[in-house]
DRENDO-1510 file (C-alpha; in Angstrom, 1 decimal, always signed):
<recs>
REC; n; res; u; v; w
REC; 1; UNK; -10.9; -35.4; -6.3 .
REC; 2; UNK; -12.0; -38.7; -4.7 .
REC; 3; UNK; -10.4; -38.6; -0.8 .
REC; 4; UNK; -12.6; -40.2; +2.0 .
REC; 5; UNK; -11.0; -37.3; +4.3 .
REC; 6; UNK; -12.2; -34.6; +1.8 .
REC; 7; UNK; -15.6; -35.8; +2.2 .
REC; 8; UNK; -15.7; -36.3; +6.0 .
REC; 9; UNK; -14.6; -32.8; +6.1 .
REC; 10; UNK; -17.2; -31.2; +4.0 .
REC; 11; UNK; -19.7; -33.3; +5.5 .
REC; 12; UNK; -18.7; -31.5; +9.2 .
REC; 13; UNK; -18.9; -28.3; +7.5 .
REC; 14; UNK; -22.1; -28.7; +6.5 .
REC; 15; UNK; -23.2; -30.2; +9.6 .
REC; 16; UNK; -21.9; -27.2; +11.6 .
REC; 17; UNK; -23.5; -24.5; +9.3 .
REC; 18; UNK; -26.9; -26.5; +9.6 .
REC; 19; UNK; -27.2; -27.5; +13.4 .
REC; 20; UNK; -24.9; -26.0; +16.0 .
REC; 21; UNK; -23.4; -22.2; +14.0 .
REC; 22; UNK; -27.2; -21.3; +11.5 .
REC; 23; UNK; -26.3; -18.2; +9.8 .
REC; 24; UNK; -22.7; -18.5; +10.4 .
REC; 25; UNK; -22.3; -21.0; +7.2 .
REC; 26; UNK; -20.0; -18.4; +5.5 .
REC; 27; UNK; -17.5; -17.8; +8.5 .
REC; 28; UNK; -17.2; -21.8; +9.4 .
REC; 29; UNK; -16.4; -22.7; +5.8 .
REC; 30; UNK; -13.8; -19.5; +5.7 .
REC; 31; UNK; -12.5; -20.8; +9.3 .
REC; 32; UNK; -12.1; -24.4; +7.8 .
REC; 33; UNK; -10.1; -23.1; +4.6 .
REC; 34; UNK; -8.1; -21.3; +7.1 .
REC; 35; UNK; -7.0; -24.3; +8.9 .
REC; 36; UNK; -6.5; -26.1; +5.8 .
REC; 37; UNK; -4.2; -23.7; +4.1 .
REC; 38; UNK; -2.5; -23.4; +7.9 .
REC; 39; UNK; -3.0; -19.9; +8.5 .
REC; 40; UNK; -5.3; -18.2; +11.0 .
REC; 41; UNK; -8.6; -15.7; +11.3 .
REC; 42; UNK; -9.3; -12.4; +12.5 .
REC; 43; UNK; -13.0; -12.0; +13.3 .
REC; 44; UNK; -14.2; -8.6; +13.0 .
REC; 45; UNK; -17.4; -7.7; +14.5 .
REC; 46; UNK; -19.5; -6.3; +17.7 .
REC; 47; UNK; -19.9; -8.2; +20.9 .
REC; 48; UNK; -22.5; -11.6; +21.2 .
REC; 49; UNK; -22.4; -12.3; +17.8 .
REC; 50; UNK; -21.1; -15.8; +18.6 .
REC; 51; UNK; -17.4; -15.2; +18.0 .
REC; 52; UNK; -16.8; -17.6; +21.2 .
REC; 53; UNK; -19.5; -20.1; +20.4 .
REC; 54; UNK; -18.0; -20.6; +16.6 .
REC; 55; UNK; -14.5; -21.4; +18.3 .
REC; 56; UNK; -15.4; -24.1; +20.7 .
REC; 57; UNK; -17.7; -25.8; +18.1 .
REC; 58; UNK; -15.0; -26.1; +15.7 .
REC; 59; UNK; -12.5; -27.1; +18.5 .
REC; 60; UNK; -14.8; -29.9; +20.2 .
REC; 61; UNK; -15.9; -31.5; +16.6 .
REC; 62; UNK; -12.7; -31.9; +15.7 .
REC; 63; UNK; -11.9; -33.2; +19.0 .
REC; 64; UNK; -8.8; -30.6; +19.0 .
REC; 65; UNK; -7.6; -29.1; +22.4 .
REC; 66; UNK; -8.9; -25.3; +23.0 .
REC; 67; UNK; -7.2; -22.7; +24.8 .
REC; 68; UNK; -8.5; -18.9; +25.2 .
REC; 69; UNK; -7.0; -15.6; +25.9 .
REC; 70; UNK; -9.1; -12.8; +27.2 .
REC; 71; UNK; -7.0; -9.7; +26.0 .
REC; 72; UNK; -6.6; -7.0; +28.8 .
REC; 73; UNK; -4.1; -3.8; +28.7 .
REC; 74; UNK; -2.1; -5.6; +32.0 .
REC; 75; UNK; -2.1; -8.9; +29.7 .
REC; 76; UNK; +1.5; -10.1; +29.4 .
REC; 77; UNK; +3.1; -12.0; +27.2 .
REC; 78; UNK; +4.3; -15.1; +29.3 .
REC; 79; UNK; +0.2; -15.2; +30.0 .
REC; 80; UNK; +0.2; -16.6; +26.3 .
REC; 81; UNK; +3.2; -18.1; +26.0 .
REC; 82; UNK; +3.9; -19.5; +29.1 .
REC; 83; UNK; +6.9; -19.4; +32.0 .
REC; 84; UNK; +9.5; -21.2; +33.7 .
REC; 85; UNK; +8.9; -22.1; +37.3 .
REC; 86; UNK; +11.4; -22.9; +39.7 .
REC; 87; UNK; +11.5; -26.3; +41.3 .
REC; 88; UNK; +12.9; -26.7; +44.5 .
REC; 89; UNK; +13.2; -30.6; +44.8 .
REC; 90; UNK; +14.3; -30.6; +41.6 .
REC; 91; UNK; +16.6; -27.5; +41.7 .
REC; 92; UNK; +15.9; -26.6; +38.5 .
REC; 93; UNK; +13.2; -24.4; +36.6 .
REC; 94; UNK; +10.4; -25.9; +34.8 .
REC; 95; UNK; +8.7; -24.9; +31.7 .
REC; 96; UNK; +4.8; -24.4; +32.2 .
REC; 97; UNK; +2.9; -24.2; +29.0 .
REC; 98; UNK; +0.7; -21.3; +28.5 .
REC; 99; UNK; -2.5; -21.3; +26.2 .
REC; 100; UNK; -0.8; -21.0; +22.7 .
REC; 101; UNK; +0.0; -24.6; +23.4 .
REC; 102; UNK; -3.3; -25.7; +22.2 .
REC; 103; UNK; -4.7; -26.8; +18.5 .
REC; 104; UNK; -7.2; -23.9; +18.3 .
REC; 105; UNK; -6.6; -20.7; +20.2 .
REC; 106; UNK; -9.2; -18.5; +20.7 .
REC; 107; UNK; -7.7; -14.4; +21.4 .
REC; 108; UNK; -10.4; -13.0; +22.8 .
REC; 109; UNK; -10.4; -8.7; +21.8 .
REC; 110; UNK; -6.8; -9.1; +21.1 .
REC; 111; UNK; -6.9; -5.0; +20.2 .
REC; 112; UNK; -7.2; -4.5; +24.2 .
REC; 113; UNK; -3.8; -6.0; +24.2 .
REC; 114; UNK; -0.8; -4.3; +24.1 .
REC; 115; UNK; +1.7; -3.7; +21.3 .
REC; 116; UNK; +4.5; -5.9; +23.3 .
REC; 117; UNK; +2.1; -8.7; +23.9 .
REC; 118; UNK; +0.2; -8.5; +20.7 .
REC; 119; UNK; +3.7; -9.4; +19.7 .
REC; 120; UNK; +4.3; -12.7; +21.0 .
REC; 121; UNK; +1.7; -13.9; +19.1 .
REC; 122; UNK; +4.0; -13.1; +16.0 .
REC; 123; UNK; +6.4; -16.3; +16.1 .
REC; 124; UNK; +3.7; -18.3; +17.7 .
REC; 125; UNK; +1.6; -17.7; +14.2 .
REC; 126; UNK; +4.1; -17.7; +11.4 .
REC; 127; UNK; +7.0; -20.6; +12.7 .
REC; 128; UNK; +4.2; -22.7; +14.8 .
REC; 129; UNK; +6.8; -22.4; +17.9 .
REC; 130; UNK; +7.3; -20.2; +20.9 .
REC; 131; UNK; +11.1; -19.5; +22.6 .
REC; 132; UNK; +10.8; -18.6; +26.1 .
REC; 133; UNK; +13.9; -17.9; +27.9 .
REC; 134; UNK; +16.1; -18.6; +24.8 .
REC; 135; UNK; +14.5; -22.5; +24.8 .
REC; 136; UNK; +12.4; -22.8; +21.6 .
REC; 137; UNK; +8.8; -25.1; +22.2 .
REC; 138; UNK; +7.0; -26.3; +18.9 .
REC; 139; UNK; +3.6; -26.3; +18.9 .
REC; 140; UNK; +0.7; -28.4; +18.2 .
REC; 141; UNK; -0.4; -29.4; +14.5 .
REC; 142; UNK; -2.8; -28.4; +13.2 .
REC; 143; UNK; -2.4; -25.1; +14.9 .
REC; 144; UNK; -5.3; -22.3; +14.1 .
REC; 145; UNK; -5.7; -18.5; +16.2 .
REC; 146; UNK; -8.9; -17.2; +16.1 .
REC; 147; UNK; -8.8; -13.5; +17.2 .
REC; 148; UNK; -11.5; -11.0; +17.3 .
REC; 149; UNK; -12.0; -7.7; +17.5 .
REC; 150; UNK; -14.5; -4.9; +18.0 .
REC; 151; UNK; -14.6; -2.6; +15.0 .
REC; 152; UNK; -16.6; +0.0; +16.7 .
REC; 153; UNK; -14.6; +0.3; +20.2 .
REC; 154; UNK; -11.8; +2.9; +20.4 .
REC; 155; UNK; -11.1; +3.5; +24.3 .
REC; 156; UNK; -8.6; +1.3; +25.6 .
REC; 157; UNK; -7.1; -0.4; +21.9 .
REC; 158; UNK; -4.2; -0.8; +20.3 .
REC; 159; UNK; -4.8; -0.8; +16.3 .
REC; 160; UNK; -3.1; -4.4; +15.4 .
REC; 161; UNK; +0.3; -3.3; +13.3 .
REC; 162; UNK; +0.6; -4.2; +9.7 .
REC; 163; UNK; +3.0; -6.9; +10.1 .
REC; 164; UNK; +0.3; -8.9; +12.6 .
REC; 165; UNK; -2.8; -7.8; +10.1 .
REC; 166; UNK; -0.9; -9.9; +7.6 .
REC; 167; UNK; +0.0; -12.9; +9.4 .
REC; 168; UNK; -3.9; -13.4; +9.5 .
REC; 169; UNK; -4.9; -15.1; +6.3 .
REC; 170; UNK; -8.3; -14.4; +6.3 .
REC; 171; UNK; -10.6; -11.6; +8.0 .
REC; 172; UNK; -13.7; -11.7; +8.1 .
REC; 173; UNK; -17.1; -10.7; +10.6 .
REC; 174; UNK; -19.9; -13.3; +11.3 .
REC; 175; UNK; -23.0; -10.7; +11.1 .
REC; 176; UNK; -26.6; -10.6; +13.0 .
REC; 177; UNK; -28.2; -14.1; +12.0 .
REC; 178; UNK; -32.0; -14.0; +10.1 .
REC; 179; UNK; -34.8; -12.7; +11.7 .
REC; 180; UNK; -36.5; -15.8; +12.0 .
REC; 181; UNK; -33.1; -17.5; +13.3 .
REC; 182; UNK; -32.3; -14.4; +16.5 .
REC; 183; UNK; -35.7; -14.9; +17.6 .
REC; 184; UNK; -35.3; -18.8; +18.4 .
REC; 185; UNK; -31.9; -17.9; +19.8 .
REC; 186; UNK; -33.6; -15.2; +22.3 .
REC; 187; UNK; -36.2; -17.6; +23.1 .
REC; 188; UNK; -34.1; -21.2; +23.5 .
REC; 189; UNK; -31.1; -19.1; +24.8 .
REC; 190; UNK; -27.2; -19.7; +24.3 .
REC; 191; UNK; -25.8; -23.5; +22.8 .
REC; 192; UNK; -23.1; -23.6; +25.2 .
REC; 193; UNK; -24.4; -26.4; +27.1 .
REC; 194; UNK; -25.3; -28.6; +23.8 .
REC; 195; UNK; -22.3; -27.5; +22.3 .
REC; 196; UNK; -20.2; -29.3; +25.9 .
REC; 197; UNK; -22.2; -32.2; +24.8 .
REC; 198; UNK; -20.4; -32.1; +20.8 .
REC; 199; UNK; -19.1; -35.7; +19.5 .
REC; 200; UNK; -15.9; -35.2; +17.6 .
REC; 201; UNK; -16.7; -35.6; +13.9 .
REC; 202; UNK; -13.3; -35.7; +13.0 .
REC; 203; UNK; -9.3; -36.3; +14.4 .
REC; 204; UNK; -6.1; -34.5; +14.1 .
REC; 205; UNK; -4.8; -37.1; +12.1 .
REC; 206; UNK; -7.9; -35.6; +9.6 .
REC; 207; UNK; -7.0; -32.4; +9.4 .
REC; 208; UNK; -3.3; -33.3; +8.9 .
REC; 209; UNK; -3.9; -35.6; +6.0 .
REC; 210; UNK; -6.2; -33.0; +4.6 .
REC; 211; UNK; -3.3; -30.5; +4.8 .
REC; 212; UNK; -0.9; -32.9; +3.3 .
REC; 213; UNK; -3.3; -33.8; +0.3 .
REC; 214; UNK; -4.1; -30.0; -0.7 .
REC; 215; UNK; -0.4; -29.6; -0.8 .
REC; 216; UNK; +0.9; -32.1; -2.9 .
REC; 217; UNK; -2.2; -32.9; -5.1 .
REC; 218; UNK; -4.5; -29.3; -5.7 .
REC; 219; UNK; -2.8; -27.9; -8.9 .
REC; 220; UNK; -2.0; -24.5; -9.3 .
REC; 221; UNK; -1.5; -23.6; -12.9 .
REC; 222; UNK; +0.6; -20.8; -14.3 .
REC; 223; UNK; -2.7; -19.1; -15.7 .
REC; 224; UNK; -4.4; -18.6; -12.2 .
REC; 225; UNK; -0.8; -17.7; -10.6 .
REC; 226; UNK; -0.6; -15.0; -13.5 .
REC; 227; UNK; -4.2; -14.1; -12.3 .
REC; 228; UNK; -3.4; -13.8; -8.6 .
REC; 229; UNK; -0.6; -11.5; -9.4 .
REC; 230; UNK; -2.4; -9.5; -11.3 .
REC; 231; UNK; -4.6; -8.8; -8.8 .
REC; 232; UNK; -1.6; -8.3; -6.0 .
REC; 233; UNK; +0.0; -5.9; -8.4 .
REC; 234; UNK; -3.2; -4.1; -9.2 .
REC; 235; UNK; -3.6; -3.2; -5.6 .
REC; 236; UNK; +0.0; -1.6; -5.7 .
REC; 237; UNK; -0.6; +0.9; -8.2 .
REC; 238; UNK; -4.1; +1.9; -7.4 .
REC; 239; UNK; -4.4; +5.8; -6.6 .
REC; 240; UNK; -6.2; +5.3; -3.6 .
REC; 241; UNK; -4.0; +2.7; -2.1 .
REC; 242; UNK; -0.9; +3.3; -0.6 .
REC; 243; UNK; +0.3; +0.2; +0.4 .
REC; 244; UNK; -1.1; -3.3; -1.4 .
REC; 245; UNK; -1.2; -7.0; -1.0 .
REC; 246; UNK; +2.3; -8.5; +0.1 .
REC; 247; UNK; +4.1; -11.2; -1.6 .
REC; 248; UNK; +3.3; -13.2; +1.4 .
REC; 249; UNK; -0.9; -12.3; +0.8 .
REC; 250; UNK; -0.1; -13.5; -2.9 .
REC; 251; UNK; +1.3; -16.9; -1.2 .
REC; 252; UNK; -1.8; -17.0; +1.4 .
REC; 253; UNK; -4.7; -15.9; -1.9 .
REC; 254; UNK; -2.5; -19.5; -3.4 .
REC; 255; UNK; -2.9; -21.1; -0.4 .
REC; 256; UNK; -6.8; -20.1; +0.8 .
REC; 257; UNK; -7.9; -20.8; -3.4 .
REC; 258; UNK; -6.0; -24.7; -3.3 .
REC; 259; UNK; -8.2; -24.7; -0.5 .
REC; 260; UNK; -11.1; -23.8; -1.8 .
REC; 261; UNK; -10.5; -26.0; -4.5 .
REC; 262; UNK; -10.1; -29.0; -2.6 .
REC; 263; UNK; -13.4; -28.6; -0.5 .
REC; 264; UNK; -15.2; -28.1; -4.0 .
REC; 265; UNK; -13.5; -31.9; -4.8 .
REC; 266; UNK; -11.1; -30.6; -7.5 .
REC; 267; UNK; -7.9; -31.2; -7.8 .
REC; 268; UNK; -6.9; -28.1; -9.7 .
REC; 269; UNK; -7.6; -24.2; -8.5 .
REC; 270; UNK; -9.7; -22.1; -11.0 .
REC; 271; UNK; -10.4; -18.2; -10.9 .
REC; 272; UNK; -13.5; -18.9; -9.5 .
REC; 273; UNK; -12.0; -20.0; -6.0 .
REC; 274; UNK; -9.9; -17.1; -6.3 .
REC; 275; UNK; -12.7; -14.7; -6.7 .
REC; 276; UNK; -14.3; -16.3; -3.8 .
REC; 277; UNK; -11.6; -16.4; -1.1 .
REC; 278; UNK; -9.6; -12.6; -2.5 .
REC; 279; UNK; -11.7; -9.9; -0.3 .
REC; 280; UNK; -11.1; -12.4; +3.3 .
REC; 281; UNK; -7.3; -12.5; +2.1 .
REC; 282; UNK; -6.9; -9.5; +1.3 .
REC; 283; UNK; -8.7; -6.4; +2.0 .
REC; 284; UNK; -7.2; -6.1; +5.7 .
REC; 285; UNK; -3.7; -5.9; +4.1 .
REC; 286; UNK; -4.4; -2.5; +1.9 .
REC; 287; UNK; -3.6; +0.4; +3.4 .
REC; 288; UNK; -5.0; +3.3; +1.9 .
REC; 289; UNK; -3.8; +6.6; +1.2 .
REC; 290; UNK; -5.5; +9.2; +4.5 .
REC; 291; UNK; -8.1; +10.9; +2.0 .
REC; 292; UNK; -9.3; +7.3; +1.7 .
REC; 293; UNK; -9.1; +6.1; +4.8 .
REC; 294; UNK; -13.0; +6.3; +5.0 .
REC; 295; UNK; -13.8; +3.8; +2.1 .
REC; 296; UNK; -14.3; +0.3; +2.7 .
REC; 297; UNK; -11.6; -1.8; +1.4 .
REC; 298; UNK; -13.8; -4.8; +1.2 .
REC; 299; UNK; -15.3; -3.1; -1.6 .
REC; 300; UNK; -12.7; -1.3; -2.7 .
REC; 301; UNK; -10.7; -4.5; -3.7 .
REC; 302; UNK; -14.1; -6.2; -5.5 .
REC; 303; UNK; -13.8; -3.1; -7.7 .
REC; 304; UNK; -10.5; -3.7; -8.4 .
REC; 305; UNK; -10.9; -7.5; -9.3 .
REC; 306; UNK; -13.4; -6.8; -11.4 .
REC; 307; UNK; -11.2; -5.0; -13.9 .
REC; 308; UNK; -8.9; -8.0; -14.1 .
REC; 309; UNK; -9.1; -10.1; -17.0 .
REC; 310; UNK; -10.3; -13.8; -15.7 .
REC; 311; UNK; -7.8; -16.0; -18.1 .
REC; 312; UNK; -9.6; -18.8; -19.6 .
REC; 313; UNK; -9.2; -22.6; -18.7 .
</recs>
């Protein structure tokens, strides 16, 4: 596929993975296919891995507005939405926009957060607007959460519910960098002030007409949408899964694979982007049955890929 804005945007992506986010090449190209496809991320993983420092790199070389939420138990949920204010010399009340009103949200621990506010992310994520006081306020476009969580803490957390999990189209963790890599990061410290310093590489306008292109020109043929199901359906009836992929994960593995596709320069999907993109899309929507609550359903769905036929070009 021949598009100037395809190549500016793998050209950031490569620039990111190699100077500002080393080691982190595999969670910047997964955030970028998120934005793309217009869904959002879930970052798994422990504390000071750079969960924060991927976020604001993204956000400042795109030279998209940031906004952060640092998830508490007492967080409510006007803190993310925002509230009306009453004016007296205007005698009326006056909507005050909270942090979801930004290009790239950053929810900080949102497992600390409570059910009710972990909720008003909900319409926020899936219809890109907020309604506050029955008055509904679109958002910003291109519009991308990034939440993390900590896998390991269990004091003070509420498990996200099924219906949020899915509203995330990919999950994935960022991981300890190289050896070689941690050590010049103990000894040069954090890139917080260089990343202050970041010259936007690309514009909204970009991203947009990125979005636009993958949607009317990436192909999706019958073959690879018989494949996807295949692999949705698979999940269903496997003994140690109680609950599989949704129709709306099949739509996101579409989505996240024309995607892939398009950062590849090809205007048509193959399996191979599908096999690439399937465990971030969807091993956070099985549930499995409680003997099997134990295994890991990363792996768990890369065993049950592999038994699907890949259909020929």
């Amino acid at each position: 596929m021949q598009s100037a804005t395809r190549d500016k945007i793998v050209s950031v992506v490569d620039t990111l993975s190699l100077r500002y986010l080393k080691g982190k090449a595999h969670a910047v190209r997964l955030c970028f296919v998120a934005l793309l496809s217009g869904g959002h991320v879930l970052l798994e993983d422990i504390p000071g891995l750079g969960k924060t420092t991927l976020a604001l790199v993204l956000a400042n070389s795109m030279g998209l507005s940031f906004g952060r939420i640092q998830c508490t138990s007492d967080l409510l949920p006007s803190d993310i939405t925002g509230l009306s204010i009453f004016n007296r010399e205007l005698n009326s009340f006056h909507f005050i926009n909270g942090p979801v009103f930004n290009n790239i949200l950053l929810v900080d621990e949102i497992n600390r957060a409570m059910p009710k506010t972990q909720s008003a992310l909900l319409e926020a994520m899936e219809e890109r607007r907020v309604t506050v006081e029955g008055v509904t306020y679109q958002l910003p476009e291109p519009f991308l959460v990034i939440a993390t969580q900590n896998p390991v803490e269990q004091v003070g957390t509420y498990p996200l519910p099924e219906s949020q999990l899915d509203r995330f189209i990919i999950r994935t963790g960022i991981g300890y960098p190289p050896e070689d890599m941690e050590k010049s990061i103990i000894r040069y410290g954090s890139l917080r002030d260089e990343i202050r310093t970041i010259q936007a590489m690309l514009t909204q306008e970009d991203i947009i007409a990125a979005q636009g292109e993958i949607r009317e020109r990436v192909h999706l043929a019958d073959n690879i949408v018989g494949y996807i199901f295949a692999i949705i359906a698979a999940t269903r009836d496997h003994p140690l899964v109680l609950s599989g992929i949704s129709t709306r994960g099949g739509i996101n593995l579409a989505d996240a694979a024309r995607s892939v596709a398009y950062l590849e320069g090809r205007n048509f999907v193959i399996p191979e982007d599908v096999k690439e993109i399937v465990v971030a899309v969807g091993s956070h929507r099985l549930i499995t049955k409680e003997e099997s609550q134990s295994l890991d359903k990363e792996e768990l769905l890369r065993s049950i890929v592999k038994k699907i036929p890949v259909p020929l070009s």
